[in-house]
Structures are given as C-alpha cells and as structure tokens.
Backbone bond lengths (Angstrom), bond angles and torsions (degrees), N, CA, C in turn:
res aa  C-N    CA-C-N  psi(-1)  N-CA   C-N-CA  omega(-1)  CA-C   N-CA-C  phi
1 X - - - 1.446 - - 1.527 107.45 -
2 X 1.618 130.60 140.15 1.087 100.91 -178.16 1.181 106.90 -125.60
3 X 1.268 116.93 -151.26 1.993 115.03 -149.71 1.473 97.45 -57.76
4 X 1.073 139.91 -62.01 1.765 153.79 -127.31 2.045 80.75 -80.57
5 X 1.338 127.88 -49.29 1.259 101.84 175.90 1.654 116.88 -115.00
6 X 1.233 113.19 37.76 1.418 116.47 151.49 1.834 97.45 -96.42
7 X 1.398 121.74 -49.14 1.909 98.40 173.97 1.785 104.08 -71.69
8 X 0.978 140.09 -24.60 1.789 119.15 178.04 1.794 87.61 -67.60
9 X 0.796 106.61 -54.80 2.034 103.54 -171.80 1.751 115.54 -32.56
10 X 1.516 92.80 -53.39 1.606 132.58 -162.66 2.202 85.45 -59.24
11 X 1.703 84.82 -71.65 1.566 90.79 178.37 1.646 127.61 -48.61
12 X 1.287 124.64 -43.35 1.120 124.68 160.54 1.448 126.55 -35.36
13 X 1.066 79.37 -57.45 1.895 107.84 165.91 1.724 122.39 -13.98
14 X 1.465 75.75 -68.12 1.627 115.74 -163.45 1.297 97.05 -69.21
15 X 1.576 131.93 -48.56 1.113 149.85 -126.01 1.563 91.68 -106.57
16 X 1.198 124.13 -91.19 1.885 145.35 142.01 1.330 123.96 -2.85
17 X 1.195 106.59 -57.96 1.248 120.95 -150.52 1.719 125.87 106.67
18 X 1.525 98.97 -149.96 1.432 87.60 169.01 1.711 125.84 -102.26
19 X 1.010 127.57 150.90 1.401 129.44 -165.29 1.827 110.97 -76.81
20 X 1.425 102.77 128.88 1.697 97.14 157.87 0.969 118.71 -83.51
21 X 1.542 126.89 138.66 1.580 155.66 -145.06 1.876 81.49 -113.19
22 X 1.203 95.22 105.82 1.046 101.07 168.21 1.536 120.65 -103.83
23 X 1.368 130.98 109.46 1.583 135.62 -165.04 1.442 115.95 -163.03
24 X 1.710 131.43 168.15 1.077 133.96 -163.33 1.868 103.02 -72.03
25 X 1.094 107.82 -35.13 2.140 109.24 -179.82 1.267 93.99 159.14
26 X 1.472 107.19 163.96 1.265 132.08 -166.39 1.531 109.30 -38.56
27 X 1.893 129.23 -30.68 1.227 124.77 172.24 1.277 115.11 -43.69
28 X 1.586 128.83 -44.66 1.637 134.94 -142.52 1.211 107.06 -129.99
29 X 1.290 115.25 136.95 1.627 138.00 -166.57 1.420 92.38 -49.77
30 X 1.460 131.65 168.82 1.350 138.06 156.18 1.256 103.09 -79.01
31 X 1.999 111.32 126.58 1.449 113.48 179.19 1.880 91.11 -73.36
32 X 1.341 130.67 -46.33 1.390 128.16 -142.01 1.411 97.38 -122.37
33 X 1.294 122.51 163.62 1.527 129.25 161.98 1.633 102.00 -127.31
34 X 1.054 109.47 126.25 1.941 108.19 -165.49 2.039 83.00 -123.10
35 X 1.367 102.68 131.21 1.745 119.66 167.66 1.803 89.13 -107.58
36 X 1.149 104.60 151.02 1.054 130.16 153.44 1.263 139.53 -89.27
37 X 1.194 135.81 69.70 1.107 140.49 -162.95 2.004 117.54 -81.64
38 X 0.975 144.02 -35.73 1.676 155.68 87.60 0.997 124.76 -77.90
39 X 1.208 112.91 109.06 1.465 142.35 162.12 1.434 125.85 -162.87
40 X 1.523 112.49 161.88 1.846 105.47 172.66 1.144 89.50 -86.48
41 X 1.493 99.18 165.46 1.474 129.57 164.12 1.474 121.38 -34.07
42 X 1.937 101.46 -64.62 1.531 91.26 178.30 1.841 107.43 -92.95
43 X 1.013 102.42 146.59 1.485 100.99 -176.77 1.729 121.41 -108.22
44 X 1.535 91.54 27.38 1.407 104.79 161.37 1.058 125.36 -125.49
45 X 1.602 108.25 44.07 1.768 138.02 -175.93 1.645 98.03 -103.89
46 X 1.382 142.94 77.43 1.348 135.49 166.51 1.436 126.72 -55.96
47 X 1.053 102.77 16.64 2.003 110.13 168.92 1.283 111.65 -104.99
48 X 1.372 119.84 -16.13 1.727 111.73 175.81 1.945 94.75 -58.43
49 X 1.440 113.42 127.18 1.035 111.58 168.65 1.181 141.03 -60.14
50 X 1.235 91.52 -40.21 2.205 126.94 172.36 1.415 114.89 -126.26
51 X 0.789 103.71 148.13 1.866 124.87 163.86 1.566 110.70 -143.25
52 X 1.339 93.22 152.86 1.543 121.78 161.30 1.270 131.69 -114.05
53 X 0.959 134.05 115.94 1.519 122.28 -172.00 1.824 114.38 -129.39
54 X 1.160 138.10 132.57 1.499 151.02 -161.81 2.303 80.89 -103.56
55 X 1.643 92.72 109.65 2.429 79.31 174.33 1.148 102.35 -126.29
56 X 1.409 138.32 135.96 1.261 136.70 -161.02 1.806 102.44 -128.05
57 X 1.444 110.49 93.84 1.307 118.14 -174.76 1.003 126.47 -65.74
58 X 1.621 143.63 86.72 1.184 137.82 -169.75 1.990 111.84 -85.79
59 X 1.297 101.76 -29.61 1.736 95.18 -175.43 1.811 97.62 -134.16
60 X 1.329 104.45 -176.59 1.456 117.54 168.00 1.616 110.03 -66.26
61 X 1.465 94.48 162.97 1.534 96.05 173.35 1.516 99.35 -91.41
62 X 1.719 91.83 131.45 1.681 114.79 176.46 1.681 119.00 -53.05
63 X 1.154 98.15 -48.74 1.450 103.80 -172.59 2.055 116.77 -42.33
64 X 1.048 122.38 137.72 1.555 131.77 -173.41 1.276 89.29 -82.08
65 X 1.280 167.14 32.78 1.325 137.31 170.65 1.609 97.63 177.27
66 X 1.462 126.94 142.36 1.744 142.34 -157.30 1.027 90.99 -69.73
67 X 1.563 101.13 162.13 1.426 105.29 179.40 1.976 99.41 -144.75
68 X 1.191 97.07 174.09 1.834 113.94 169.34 1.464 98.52 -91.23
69 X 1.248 95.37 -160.94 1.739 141.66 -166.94 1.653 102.14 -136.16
70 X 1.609 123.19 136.06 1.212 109.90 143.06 1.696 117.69 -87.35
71 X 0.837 127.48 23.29 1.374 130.36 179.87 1.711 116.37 -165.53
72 X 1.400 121.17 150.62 1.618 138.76 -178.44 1.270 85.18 -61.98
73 X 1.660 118.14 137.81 1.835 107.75 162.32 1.912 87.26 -141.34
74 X 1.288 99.21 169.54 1.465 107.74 155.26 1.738 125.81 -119.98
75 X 1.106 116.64 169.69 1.542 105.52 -167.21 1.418 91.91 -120.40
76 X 1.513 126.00 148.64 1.795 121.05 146.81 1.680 98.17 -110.87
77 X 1.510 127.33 122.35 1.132 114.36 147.64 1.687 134.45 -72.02
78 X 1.179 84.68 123.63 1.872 97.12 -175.30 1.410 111.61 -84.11
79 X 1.010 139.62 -49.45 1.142 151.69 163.53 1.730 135.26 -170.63
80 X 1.493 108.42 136.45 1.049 136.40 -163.10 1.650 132.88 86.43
81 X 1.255 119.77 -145.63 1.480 112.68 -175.12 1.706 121.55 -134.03
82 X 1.044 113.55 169.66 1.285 120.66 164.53 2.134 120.97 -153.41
83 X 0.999 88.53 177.31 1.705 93.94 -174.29 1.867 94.18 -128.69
84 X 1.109 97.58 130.05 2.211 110.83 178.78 1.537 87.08 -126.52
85 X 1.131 93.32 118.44 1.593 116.70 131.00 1.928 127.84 -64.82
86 X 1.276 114.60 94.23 1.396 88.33 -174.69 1.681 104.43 -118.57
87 X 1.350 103.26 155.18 1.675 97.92 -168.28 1.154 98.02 -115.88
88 X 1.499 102.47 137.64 1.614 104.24 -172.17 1.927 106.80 -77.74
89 X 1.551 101.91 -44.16 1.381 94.05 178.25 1.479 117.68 -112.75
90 X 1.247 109.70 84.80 1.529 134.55 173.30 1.585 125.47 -11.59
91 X 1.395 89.76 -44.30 1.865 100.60 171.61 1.536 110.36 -88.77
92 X 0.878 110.39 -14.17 1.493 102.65 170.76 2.142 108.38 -117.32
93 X 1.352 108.91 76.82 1.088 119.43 170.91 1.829 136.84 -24.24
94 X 1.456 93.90 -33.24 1.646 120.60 179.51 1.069 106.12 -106.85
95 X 1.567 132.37 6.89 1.861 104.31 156.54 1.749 100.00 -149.01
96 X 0.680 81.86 167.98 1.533 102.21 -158.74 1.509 144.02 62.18
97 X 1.308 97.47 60.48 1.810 112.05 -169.98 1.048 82.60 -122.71
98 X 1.618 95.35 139.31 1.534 143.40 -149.78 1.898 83.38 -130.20
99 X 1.649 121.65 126.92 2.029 111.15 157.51 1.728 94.93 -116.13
100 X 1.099 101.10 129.38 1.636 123.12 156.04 1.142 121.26 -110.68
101 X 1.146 123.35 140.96 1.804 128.02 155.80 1.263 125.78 -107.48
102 X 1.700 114.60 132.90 1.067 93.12 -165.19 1.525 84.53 -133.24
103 X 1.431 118.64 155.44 1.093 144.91 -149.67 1.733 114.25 -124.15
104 X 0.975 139.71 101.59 1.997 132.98 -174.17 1.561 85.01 -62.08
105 X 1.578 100.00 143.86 1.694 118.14 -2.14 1.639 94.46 -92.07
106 X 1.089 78.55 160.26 1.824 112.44 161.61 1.556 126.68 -148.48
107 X 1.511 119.70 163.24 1.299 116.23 161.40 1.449 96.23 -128.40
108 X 1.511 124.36 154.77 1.493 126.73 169.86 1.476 105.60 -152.90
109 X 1.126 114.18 165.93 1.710 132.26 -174.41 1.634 101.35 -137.87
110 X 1.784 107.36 119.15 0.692 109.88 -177.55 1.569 118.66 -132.58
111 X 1.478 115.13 130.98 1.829 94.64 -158.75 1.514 111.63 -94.33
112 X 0.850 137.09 173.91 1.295 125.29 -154.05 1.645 123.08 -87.83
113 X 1.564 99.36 -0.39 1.947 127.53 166.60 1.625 97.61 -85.05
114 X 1.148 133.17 23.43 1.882 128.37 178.08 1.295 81.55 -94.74
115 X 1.489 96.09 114.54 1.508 95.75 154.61 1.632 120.81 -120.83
116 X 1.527 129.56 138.85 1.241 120.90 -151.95 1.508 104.01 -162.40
117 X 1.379 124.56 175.31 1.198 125.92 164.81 1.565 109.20 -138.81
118 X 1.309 116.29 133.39 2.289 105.41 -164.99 1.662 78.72 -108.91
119 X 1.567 89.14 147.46 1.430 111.15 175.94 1.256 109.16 -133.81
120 X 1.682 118.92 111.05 1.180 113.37 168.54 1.203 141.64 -57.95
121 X 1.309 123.55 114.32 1.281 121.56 -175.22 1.365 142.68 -42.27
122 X 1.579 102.09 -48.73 1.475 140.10 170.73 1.404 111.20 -102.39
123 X 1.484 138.23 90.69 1.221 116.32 -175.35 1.958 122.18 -65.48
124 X 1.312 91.88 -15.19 1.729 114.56 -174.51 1.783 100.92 -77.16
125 X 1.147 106.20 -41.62 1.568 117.15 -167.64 1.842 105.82 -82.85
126 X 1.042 122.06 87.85 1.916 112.84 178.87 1.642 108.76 -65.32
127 X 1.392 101.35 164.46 1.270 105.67 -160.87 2.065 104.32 -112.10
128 X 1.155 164.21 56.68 0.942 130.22 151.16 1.324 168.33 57.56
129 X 1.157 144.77 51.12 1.620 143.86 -136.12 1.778 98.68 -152.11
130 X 1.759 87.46 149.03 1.545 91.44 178.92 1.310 79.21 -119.19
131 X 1.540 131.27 148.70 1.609 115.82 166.34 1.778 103.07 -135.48
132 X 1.242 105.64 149.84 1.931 113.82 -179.32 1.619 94.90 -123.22
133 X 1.031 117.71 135.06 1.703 126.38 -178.05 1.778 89.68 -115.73
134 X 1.504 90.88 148.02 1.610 102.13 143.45 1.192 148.80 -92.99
135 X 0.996 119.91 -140.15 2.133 112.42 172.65 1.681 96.79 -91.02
136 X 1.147 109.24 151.23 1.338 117.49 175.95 1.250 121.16 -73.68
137 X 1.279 109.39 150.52 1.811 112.31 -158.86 1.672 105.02 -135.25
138 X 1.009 124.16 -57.96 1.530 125.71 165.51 1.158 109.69 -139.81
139 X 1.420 111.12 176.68 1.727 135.30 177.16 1.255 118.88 -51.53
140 X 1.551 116.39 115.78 1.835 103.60 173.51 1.740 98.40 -81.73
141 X 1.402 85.47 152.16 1.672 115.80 165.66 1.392 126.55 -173.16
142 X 1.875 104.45 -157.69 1.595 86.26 173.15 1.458 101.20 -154.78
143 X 1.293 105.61 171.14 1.556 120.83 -150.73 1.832 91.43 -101.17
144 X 1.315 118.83 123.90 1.443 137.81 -174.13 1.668 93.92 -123.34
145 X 1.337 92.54 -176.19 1.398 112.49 -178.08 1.478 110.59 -80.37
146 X 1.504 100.04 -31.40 1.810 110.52 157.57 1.167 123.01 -50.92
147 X 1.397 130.99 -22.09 1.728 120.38 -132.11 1.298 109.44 79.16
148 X 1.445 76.71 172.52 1.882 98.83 -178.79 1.330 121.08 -49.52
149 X 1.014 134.81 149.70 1.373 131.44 -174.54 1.755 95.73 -149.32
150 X 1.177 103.23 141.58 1.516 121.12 -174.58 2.141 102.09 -71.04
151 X 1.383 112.15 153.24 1.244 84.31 -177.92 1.510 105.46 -87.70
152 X 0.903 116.29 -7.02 1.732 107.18 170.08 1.515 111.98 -49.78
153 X 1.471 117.11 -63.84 1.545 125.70 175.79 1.634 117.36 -55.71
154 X 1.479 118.87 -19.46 1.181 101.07 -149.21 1.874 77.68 -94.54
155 X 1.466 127.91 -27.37 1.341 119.32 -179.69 1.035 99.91 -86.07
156 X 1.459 143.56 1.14 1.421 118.56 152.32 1.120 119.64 -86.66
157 X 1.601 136.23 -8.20 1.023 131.88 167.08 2.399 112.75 -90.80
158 X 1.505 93.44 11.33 1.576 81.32 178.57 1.070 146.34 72.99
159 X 1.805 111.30 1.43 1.082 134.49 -145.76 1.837 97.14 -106.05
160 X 1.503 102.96 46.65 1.631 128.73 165.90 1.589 103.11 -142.21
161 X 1.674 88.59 174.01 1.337 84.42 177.34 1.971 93.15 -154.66
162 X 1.551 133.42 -171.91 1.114 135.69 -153.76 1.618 97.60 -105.85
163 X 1.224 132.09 1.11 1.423 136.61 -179.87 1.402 117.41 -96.48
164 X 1.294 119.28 -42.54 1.473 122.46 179.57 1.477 104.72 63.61
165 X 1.089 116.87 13.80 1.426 113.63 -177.74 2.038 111.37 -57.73
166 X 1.287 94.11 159.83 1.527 77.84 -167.80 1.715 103.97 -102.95
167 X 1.332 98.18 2.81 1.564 99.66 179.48 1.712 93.29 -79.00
168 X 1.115 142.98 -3.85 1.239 152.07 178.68 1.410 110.70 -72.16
169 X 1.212 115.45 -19.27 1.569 113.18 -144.72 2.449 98.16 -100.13
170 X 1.205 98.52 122.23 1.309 112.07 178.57 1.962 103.67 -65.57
C-alpha cells in the first residue's frame, strides 16, 4: 500500500476511530477495513435506520459462493477499482453471472436482493468506498449448491476460504 493511503487510512483513523477488520477468522488476512462513520457500536442492531460507513478494500471477497445485503445501500467510489460478479438469478448460483468493472468515481444504488461477489483487481492497489445503508429488510447470506444459507451457518460451515480468488467462486 503506499504512502497516499497509509495517511487517508491514518486519517480515518483519527477521524472514526478504529476500523473493523473485516475477514473470514483469525487464519485470513482482512479482505476490507470498514470505519464507521454513523453507526451503533454493535452492528447487529437492525433498527439503526441509516448508516455510513468509510470501507477500504484491500483483497477479494473470501467467501466461495454470492451473497445479498440485509439492507438497500448506495456506494460513492472514491478511489480506485474493483471487478463484481453479479448473478442475476441468485438461487441458481451457476447461471446467470453478469462481471463488470467499475472504476471511482462512481455513484450506485443497490437494493438489498444484489447478489454478487467483488474481486479485486489489483491486489497491491486498495479500493475505496463511501457507503449509506438503509433500514433492514431481510437476512444476509449466500446462495450454495444447498440454497441459501444464513451467514451465520454458512461461516460455521467454512464454506470460504483466505484467497478470495475468483476462480473459487461457484
């Protein structure tokens, strides 16, 4: 990572607080660094109406198989890029994936049925995001060869791994 986002990191920092390391468990690097900018503390309170969050994408998402949103959010890209997988028909994991790249800036609206997997392009290069959520609407998870699986179950069953590679992805 080099200087220009170790001080935006540093600043967040300062600003936020400290960042949740967002990753599969103590085995695997943190794919994301998420600041909190509005939000409660615990963030498995579904009555905060809104949030804000500052997410600083350093790798792919770990998880083997797409996932939802429990809530509508929008994105601003701040800087840099990423690659989404998005599947048009969610229950069926193996057909209908759509890859885009999208490049900052951007704005997007996303409802909380997007289901997708982002693959960093550059693993050296981090990616950027301002994000606003809405009120919560249903259960996040992700779509396996099982069905849906809650994400509580689907990380107790392991069904990620520490690469995020996207040749991984069902």
């Amino acid at each position: 990572m080099n200087t220009g986002h170790r001080i935006a990191s540093w600043l967040a920092t300062l600003l936020f607080g400290e960042p949740d390391d967002l990753n599969r468990g103590a085995d695997c690097p943190p794919y994301m660094k998420r600041w909190r900018i509005w939000a409660s503390p615990d963030d498995t309170e579904p009555k905060d109406p809104f949030r804000i969050y500052l997410h600083r994408f350093d790798g792919s998402d770990w998880a083997l198989h797409p996932h939802n949103h429990p809530k509508k959010f929008w994105s601003i890209g701040l800087w840099g890029e990423y690659m989404e997988h998005v599947f048009a028909e969610p229950h069926n994991p193996r057909g209908g994936m759509e890859t885009k790249v999208w490049r900052a800036p951007w704005f997007r609206s996303f409802p909380a049925d997007h289901t997708h997997r982002v693959i960093m392009k550059w693993k050296s290069q981090p990616c950027w995001t301002l994000v606003f959520t809405g009120k919560y609407t249903q259960t996040w998870g992700f779509f396996t060869d099982k069905g849906f699986m809650r994400s509580r179950e689907y990380f107790k069953e392991e069904l990620s791994d520490c690469t995020g590679d996207e040749t991984n992805a069902s």
